[in-house]
Jmol script that loads the backbone (N, CA, C; Angstrom):
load data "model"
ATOM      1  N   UNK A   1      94.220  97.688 100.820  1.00  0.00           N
ATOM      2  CA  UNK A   1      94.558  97.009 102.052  1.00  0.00           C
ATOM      3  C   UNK A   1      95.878  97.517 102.636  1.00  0.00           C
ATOM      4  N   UNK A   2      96.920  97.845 101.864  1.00  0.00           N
ATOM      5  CA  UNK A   2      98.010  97.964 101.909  1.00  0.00           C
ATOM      6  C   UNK A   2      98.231  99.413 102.641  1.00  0.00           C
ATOM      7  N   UNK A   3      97.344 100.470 102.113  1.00  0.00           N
ATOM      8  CA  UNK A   3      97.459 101.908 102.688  1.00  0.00           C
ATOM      9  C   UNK A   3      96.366 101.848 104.762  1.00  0.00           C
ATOM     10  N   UNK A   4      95.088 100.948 104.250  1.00  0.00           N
ATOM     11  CA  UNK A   4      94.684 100.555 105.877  1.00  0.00           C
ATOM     12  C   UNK A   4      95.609  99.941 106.576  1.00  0.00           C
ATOM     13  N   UNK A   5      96.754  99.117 106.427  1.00  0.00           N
ATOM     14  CA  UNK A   5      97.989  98.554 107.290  1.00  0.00           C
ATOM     15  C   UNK A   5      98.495  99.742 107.554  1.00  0.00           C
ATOM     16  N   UNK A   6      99.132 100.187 106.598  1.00  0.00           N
ATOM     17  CA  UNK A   6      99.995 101.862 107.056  1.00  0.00           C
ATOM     18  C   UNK A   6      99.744 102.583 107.922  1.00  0.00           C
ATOM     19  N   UNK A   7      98.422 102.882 107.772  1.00  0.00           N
ATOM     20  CA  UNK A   7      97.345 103.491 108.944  1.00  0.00           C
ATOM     21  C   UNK A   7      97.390 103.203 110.101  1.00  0.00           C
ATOM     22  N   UNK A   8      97.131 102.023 110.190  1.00  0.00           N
ATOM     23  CA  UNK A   8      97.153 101.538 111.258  1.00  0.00           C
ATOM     24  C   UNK A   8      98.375 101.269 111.770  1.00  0.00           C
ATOM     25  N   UNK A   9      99.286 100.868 111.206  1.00  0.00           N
ATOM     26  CA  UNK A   9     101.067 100.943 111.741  1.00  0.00           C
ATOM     27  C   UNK A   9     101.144 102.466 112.321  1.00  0.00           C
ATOM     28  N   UNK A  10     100.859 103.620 110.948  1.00  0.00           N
ATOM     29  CA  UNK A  10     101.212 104.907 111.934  1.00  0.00           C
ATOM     30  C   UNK A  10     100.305 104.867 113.269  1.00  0.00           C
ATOM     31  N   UNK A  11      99.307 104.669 113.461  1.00  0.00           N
ATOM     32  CA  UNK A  11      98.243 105.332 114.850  1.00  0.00           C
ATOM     33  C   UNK A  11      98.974 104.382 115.413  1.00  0.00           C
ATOM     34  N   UNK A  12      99.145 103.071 116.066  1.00  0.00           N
ATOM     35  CA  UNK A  12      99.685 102.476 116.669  1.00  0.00           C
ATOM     36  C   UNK A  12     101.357 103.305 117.326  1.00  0.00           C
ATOM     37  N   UNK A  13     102.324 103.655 116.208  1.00  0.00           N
ATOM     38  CA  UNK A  13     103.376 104.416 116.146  1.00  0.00           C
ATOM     39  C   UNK A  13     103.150 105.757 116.925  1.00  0.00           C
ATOM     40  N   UNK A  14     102.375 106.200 116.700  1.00  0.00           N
ATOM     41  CA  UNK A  14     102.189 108.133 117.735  1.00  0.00           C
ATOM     42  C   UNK A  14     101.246 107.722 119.065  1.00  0.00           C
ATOM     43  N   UNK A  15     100.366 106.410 118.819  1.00  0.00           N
ATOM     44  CA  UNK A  15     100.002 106.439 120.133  1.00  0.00           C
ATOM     45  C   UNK A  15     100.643 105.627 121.340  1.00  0.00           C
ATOM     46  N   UNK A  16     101.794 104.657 120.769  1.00  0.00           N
ATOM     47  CA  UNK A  16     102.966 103.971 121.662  1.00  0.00           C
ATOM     48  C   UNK A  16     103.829 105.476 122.037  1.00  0.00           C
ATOM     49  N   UNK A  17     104.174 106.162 121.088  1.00  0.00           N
ATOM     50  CA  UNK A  17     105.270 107.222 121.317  1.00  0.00           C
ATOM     51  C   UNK A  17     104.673 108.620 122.505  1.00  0.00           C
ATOM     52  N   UNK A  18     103.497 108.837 121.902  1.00  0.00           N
ATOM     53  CA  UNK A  18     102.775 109.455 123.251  1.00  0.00           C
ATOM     54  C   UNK A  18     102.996 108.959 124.846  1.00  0.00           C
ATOM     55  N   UNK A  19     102.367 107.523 124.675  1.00  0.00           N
ATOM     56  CA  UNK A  19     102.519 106.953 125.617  1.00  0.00           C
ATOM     57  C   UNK A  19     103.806 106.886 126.428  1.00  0.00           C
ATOM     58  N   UNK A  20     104.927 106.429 125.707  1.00  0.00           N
ATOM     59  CA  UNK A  20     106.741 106.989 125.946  1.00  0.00           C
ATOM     60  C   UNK A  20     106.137 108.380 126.816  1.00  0.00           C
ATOM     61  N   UNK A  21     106.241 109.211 125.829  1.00  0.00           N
ATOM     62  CA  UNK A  21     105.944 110.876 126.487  1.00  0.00           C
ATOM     63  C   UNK A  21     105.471 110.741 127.629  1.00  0.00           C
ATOM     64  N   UNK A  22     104.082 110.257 127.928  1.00  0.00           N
ATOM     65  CA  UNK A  22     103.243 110.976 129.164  1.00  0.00           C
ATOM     66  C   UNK A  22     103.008 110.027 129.913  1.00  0.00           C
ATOM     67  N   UNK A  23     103.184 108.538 129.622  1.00  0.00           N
ATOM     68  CA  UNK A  23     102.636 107.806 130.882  1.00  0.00           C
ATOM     69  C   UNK A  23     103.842 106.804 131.296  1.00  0.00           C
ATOM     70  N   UNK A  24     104.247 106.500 130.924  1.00  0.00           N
ATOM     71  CA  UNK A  24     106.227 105.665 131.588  1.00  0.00           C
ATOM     72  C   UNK A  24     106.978 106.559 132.363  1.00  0.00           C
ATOM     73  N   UNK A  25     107.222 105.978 133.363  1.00  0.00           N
ATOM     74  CA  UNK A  25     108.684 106.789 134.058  1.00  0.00           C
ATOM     75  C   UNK A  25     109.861 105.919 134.275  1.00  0.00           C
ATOM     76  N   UNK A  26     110.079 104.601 133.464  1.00  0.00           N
ATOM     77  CA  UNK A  26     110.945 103.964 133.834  1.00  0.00           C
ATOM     78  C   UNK A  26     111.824 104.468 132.499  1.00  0.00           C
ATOM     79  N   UNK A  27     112.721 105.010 132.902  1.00  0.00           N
ATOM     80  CA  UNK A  27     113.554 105.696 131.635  1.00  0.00           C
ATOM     81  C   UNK A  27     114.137 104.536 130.305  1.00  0.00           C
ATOM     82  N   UNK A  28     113.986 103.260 130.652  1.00  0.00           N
ATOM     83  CA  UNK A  28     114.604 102.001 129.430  1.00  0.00           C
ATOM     84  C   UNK A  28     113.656 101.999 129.048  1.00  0.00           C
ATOM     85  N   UNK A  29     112.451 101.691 129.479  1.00  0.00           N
ATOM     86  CA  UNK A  29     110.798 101.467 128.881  1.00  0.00           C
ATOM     87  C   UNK A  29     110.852 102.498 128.056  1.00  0.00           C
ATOM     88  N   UNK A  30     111.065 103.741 128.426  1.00  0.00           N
ATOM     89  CA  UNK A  30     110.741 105.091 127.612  1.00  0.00           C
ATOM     90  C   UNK A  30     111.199 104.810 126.339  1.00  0.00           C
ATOM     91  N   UNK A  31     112.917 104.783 126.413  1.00  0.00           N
ATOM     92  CA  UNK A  31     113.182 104.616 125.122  1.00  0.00           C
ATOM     93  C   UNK A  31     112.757 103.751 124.783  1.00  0.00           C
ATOM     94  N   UNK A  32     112.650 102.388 124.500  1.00  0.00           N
ATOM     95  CA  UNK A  32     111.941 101.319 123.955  1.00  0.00           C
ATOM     96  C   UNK A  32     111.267 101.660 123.420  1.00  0.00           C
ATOM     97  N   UNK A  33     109.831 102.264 123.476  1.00  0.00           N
ATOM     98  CA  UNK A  33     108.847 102.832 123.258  1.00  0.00           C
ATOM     99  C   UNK A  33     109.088 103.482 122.035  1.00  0.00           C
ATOM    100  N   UNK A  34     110.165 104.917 122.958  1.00  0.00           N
ATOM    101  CA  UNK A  34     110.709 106.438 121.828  1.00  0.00           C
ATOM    102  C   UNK A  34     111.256 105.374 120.615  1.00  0.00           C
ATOM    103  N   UNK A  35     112.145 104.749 121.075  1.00  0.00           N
ATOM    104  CA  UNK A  35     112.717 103.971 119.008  1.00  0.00           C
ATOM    105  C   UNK A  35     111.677 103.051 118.761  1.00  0.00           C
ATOM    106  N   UNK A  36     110.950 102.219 118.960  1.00  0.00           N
ATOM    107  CA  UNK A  36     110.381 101.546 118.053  1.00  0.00           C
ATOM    108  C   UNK A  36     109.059 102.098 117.646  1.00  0.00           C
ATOM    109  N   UNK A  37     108.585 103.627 118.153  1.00  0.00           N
ATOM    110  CA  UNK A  37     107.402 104.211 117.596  1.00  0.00           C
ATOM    111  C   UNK A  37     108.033 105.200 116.689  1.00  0.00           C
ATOM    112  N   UNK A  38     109.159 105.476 116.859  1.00  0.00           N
ATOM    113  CA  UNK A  38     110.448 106.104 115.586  1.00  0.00           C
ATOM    114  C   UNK A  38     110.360 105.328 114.354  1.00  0.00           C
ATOM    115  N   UNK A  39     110.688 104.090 114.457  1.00  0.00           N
ATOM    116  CA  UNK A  39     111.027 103.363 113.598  1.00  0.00           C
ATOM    117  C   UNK A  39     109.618 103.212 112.729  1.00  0.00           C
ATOM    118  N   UNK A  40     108.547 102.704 113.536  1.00  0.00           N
ATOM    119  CA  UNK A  40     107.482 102.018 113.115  1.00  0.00           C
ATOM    120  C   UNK A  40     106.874 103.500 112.731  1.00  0.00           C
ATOM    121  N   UNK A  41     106.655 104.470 112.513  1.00  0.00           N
ATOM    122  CA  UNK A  41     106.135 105.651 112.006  1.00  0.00           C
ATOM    123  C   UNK A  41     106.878 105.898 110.825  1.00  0.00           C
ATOM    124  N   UNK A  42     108.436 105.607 110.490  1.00  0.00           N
ATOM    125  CA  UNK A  42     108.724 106.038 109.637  1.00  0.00           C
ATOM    126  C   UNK A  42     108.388 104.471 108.136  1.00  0.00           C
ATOM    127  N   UNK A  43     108.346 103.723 109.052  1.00  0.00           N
ATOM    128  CA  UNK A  43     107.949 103.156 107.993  1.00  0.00           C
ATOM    129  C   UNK A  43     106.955 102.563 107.403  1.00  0.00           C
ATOM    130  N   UNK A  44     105.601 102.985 108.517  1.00  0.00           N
ATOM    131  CA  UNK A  44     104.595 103.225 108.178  1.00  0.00           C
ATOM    132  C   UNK A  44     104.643 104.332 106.817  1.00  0.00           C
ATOM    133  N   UNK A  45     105.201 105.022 106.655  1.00  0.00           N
ATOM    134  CA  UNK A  45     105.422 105.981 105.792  1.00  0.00           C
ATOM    135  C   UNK A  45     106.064 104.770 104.384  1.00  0.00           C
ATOM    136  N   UNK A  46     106.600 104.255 104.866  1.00  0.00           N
ATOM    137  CA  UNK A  46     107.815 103.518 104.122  1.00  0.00           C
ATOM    138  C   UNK A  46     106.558 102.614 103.125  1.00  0.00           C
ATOM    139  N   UNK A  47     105.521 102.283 103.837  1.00  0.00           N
ATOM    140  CA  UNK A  47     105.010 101.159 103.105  1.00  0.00           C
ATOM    141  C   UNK A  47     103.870 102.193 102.263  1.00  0.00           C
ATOM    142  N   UNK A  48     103.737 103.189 102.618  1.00  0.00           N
ATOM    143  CA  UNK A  48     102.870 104.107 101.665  1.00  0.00           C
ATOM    144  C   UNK A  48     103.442 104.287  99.958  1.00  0.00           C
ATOM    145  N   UNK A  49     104.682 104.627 100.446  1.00  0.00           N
ATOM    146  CA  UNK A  49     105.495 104.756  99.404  1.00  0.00           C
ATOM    147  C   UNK A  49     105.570 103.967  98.422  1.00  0.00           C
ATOM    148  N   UNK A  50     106.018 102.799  98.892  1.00  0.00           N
ATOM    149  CA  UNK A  50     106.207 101.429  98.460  1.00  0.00           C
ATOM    150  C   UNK A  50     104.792 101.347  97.492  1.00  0.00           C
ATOM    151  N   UNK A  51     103.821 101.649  98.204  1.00  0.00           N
ATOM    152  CA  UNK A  51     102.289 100.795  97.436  1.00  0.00           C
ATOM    153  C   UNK A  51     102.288 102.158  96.002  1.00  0.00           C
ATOM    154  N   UNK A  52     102.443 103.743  96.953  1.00  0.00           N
ATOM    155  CA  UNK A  52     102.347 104.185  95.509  1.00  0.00           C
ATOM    156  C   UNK A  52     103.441 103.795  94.573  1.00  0.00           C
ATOM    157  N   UNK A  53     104.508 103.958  94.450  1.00  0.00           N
ATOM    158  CA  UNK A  53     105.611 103.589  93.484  1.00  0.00           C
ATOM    159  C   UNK A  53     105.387 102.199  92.656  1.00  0.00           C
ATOM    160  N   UNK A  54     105.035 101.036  93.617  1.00  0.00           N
ATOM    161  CA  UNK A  54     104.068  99.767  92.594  1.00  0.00           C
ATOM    162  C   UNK A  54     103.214 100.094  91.545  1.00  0.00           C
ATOM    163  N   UNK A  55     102.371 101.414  92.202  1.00  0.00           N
ATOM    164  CA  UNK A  55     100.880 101.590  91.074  1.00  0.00           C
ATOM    165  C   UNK A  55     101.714 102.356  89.900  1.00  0.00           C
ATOM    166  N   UNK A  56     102.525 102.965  90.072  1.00  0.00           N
ATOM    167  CA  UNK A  56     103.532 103.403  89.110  1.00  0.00           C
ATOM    168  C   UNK A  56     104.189 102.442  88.289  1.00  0.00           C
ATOM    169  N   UNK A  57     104.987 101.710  88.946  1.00  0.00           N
ATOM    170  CA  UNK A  57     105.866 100.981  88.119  1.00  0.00           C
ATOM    171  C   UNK A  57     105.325  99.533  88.070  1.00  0.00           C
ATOM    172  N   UNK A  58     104.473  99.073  88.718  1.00  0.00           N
ATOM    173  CA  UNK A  58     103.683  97.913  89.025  1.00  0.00           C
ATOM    174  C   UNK A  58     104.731  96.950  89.237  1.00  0.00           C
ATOM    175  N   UNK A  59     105.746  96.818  90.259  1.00  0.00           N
ATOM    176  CA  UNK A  59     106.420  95.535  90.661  1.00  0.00           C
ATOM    177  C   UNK A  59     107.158  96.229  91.722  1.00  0.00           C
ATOM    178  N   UNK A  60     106.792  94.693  92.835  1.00  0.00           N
ATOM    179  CA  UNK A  60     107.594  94.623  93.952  1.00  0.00           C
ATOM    180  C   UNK A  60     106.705  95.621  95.313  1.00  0.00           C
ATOM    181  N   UNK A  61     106.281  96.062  95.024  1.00  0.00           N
ATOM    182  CA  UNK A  61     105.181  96.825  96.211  1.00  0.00           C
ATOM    183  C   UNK A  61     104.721  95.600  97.322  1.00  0.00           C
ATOM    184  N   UNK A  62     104.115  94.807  97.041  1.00  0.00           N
ATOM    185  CA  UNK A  62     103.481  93.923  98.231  1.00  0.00           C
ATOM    186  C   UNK A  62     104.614  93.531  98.416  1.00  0.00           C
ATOM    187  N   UNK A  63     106.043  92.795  98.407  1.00  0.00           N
ATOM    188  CA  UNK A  63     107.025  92.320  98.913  1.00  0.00           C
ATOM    189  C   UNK A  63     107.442  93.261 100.014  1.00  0.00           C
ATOM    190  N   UNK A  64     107.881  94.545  99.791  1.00  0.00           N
ATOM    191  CA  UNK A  64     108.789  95.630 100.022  1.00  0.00           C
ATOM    192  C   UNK A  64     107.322  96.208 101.146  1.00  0.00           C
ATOM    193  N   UNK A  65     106.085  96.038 100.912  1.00  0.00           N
ATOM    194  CA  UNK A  65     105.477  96.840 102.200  1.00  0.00           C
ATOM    195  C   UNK A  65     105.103  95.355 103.140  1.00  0.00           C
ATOM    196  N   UNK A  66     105.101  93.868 102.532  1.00  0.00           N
ATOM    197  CA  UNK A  66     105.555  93.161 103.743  1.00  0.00           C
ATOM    198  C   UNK A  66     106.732  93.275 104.407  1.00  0.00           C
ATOM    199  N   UNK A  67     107.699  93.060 104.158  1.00  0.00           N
ATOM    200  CA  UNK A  67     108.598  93.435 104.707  1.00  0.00           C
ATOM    201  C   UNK A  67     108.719  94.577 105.866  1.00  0.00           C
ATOM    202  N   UNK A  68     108.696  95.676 105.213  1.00  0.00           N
ATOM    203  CA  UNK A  68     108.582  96.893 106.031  1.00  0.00           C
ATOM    204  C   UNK A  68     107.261  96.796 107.799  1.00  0.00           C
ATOM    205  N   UNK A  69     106.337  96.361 106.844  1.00  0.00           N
ATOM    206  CA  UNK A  69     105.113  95.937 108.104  1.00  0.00           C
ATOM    207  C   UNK A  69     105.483  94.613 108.848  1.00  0.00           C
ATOM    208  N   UNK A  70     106.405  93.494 108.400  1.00  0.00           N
ATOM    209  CA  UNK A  70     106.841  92.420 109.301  1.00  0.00           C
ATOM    210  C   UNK A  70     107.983  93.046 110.289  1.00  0.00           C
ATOM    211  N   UNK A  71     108.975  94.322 109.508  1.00  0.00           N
ATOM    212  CA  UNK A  71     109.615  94.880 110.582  1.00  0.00           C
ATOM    213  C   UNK A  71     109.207  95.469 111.355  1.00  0.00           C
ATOM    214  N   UNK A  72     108.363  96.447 111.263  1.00  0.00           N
ATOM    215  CA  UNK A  72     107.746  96.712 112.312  1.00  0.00           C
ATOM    216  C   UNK A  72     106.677  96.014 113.591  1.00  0.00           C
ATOM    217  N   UNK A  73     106.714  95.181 113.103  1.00  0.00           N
ATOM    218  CA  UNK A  73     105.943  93.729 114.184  1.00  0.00           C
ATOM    219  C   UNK A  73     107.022  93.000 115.036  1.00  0.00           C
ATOM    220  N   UNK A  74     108.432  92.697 114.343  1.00  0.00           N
ATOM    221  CA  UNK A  74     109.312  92.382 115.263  1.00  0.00           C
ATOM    222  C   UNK A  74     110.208  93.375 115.476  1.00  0.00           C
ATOM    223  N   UNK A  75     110.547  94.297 114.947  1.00  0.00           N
ATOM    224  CA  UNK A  75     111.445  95.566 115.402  1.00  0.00           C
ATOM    225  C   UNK A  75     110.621  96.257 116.709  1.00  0.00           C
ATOM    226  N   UNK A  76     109.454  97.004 116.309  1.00  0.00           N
ATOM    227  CA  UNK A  76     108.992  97.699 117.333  1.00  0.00           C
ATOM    228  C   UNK A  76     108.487  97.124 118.114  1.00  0.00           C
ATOM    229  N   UNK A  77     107.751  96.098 117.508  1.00  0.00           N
ATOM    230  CA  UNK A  77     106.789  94.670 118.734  1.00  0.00           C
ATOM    231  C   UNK A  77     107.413  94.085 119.686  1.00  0.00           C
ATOM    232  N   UNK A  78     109.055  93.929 119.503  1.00  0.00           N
ATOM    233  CA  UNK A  78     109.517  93.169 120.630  1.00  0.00           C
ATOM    234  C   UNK A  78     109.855  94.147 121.986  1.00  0.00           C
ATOM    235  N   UNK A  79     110.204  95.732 121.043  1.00  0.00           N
ATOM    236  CA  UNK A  79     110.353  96.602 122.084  1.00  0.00           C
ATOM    237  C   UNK A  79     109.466  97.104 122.791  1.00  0.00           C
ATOM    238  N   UNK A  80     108.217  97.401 122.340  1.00  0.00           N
ATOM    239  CA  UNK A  80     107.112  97.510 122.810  1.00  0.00           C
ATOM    240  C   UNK A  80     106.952  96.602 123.795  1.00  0.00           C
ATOM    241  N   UNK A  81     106.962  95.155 123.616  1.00  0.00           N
ATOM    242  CA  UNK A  81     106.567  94.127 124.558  1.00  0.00           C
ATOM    243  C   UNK A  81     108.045  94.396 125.584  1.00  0.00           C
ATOM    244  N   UNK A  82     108.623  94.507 125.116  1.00  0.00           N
ATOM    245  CA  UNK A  82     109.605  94.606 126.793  1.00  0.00           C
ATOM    246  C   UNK A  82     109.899  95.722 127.745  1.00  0.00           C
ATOM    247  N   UNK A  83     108.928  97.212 126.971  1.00  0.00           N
ATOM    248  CA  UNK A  83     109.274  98.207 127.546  1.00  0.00           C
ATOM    249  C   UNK A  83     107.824  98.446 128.712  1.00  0.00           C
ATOM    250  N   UNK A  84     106.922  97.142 128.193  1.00  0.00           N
ATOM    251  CA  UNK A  84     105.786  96.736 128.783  1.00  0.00           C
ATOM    252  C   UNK A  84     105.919  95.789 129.753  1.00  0.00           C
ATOM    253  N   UNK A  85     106.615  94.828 130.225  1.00  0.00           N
ATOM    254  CA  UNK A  85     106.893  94.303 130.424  1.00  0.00           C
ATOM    255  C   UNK A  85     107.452  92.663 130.425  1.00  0.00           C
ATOM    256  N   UNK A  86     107.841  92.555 129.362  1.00  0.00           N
ATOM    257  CA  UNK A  86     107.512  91.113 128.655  1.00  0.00           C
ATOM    258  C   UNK A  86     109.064  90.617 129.072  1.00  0.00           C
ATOM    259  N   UNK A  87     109.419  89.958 128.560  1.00  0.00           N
ATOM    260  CA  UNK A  87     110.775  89.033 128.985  1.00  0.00           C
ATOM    261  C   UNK A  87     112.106  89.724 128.267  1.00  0.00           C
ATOM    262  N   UNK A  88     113.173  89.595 128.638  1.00  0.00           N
ATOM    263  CA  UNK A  88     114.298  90.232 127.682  1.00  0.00           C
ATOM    264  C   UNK A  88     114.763  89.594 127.063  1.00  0.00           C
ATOM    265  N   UNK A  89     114.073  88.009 126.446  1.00  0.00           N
ATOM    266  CA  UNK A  89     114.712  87.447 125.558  1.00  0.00           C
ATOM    267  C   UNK A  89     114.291  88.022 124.504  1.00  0.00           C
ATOM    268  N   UNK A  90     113.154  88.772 124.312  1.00  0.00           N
ATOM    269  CA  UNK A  90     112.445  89.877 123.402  1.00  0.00           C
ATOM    270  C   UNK A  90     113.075  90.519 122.545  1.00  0.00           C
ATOM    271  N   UNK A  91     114.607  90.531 123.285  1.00  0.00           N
ATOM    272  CA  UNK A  91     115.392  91.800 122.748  1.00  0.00           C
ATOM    273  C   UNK A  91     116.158  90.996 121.258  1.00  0.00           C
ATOM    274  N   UNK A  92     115.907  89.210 121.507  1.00  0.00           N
ATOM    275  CA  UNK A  92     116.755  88.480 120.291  1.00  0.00           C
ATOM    276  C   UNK A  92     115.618  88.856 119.309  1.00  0.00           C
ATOM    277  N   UNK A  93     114.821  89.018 118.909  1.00  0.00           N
ATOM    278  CA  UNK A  93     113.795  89.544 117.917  1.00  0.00           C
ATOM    279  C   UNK A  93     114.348  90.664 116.974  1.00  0.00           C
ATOM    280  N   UNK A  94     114.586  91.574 118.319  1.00  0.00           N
ATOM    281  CA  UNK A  94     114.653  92.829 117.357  1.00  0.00           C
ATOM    282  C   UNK A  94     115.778  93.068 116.076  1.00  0.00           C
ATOM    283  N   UNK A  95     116.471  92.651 116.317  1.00  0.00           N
ATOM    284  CA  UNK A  95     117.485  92.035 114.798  1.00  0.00           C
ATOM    285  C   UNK A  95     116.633  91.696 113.830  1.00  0.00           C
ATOM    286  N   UNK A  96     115.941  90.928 113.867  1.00  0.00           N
ATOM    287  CA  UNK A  96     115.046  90.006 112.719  1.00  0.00           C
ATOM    288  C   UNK A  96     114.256  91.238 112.128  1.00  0.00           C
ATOM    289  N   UNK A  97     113.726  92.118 113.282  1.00  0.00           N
ATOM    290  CA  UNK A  97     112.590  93.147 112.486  1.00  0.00           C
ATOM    291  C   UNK A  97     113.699  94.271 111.406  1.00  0.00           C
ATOM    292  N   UNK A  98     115.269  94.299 112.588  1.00  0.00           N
ATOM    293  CA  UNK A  98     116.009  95.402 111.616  1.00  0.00           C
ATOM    294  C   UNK A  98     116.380  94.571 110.383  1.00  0.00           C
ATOM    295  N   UNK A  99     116.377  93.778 110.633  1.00  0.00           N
ATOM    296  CA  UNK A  99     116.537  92.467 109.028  1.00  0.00           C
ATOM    297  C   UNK A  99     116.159  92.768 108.139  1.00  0.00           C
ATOM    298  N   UNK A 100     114.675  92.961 108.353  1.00  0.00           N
ATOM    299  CA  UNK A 100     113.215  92.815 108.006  1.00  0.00           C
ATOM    300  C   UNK A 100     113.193  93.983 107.026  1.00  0.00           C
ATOM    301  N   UNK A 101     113.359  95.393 108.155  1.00  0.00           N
ATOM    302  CA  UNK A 101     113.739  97.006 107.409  1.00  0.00           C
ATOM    303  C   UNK A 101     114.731  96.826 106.139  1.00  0.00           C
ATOM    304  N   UNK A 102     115.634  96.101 106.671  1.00  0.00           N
ATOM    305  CA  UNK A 102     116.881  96.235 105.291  1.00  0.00           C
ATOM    306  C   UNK A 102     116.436  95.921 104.499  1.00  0.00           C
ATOM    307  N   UNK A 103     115.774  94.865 104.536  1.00  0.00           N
ATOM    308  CA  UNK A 103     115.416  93.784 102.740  1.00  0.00           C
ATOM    309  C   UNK A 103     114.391  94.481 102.093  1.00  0.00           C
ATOM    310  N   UNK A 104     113.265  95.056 102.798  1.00  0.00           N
ATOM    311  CA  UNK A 104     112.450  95.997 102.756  1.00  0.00           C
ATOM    312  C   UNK A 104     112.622  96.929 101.488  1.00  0.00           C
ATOM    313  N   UNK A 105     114.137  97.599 102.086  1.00  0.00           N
ATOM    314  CA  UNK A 105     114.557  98.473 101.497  1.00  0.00           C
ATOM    315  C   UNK A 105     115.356  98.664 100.104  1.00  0.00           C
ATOM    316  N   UNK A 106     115.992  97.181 100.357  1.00  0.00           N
ATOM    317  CA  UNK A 106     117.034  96.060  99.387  1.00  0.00           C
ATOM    318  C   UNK A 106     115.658  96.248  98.233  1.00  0.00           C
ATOM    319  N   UNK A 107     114.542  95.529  98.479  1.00  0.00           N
ATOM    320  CA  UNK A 107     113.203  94.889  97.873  1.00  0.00           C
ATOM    321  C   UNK A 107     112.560  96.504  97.043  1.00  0.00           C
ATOM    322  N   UNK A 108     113.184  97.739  97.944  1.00  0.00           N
ATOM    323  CA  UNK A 108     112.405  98.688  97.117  1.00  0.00           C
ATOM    324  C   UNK A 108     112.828  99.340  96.028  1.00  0.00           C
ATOM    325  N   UNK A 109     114.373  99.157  96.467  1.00  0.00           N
ATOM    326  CA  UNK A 109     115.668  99.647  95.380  1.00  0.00           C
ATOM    327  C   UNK A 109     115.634  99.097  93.905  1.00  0.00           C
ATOM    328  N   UNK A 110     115.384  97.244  94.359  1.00  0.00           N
ATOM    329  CA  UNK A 110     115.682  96.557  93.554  1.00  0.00           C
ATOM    330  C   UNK A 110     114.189  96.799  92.281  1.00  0.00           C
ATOM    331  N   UNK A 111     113.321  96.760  92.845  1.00  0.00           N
ATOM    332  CA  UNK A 111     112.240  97.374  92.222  1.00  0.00           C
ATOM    333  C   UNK A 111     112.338  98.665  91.077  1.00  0.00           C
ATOM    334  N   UNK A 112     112.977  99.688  91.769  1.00  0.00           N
ATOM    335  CA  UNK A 112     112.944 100.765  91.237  1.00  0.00           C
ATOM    336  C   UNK A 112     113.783 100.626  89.696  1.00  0.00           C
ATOM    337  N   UNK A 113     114.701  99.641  90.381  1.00  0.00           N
ATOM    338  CA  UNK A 113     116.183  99.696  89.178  1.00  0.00           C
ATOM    339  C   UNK A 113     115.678  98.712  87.603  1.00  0.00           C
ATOM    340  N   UNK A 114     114.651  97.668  88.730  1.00  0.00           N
ATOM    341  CA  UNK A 114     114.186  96.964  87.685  1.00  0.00           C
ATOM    342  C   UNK A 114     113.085  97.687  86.735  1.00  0.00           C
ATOM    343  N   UNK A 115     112.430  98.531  87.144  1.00  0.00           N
ATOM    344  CA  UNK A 115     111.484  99.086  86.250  1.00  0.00           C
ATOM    345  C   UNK A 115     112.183 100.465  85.564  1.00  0.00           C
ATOM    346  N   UNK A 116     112.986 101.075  86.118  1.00  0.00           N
ATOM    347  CA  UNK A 116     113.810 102.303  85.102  1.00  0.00           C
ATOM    348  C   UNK A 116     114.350 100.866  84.088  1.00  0.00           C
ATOM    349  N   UNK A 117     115.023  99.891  84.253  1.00  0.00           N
ATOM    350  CA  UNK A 117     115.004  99.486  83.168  1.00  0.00           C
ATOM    351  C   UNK A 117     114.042  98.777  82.079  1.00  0.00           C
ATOM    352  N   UNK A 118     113.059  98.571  82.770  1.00  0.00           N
ATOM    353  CA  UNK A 118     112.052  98.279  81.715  1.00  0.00           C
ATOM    354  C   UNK A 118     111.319  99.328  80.911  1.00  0.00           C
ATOM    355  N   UNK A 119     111.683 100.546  81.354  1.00  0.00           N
ATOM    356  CA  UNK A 119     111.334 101.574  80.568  1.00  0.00           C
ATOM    357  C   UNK A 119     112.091 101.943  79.346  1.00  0.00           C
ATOM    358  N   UNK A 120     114.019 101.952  79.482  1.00  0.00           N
ATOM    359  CA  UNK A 120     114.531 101.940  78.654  1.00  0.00           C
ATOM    360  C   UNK A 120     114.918 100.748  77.975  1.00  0.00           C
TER     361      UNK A 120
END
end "model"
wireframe off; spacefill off
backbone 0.3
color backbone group
């Protein structure tokens, strides 16, 4: 389930960022678009990782690729929705999704450190 989310986070990610490219001319929309199909591609990647390194070390994978996939729902989602046209209170979101990335990341570390030590 975890690698079909990814999937679908990346295609979503290159086909918002295309879209940036070839069909916006309002240059704020653009970027909007350009960073949160940045963001949300790389961590579409992020949650791949995450699921293999679990099957490895078996802990903390579903935390660390929610995370990563909830940031990208309010990180890129709010920008998306405002570079679309949605409201600019949109923009108080996007904190929560970079939140979201950190702990993500906090969640993948902490993982890693915990299972090198369960090895030794």
């Amino acid at each position: 389930m975890w690698t079909a989310l990814a999937a679908a986070s990346g295609f979503l990610a290159v086909a918002l960022g295309a879209f940036a490219a070839h069909g916006v001319a309002d240059p704020q929309a653009k970027e909007w678009l350009r960073l949160g199909s940045q963001y949300q591609i790389v961590h579409a990647l992020a949650v791949l990782a995450a699921v293999a390194i679990g099957r490895l070390a078996g802990r903390g994978a579903g935390v660390t690729a929610t995370l990563f996939l909830a940031g990208a729902v309010l990180f890129s989602g709010s920008l998306y929705a405002m570079a679309l046209g949605g409201p600019r209170w949109l923009g108080a979101v996007t904190p929560l999704g970079g939140a979201a990335f950190l702990a993500g990341w906090v969640c993948l570390g902490w993982s890693a450190l915990r299972s090198r030590q369960a090895e030794a």
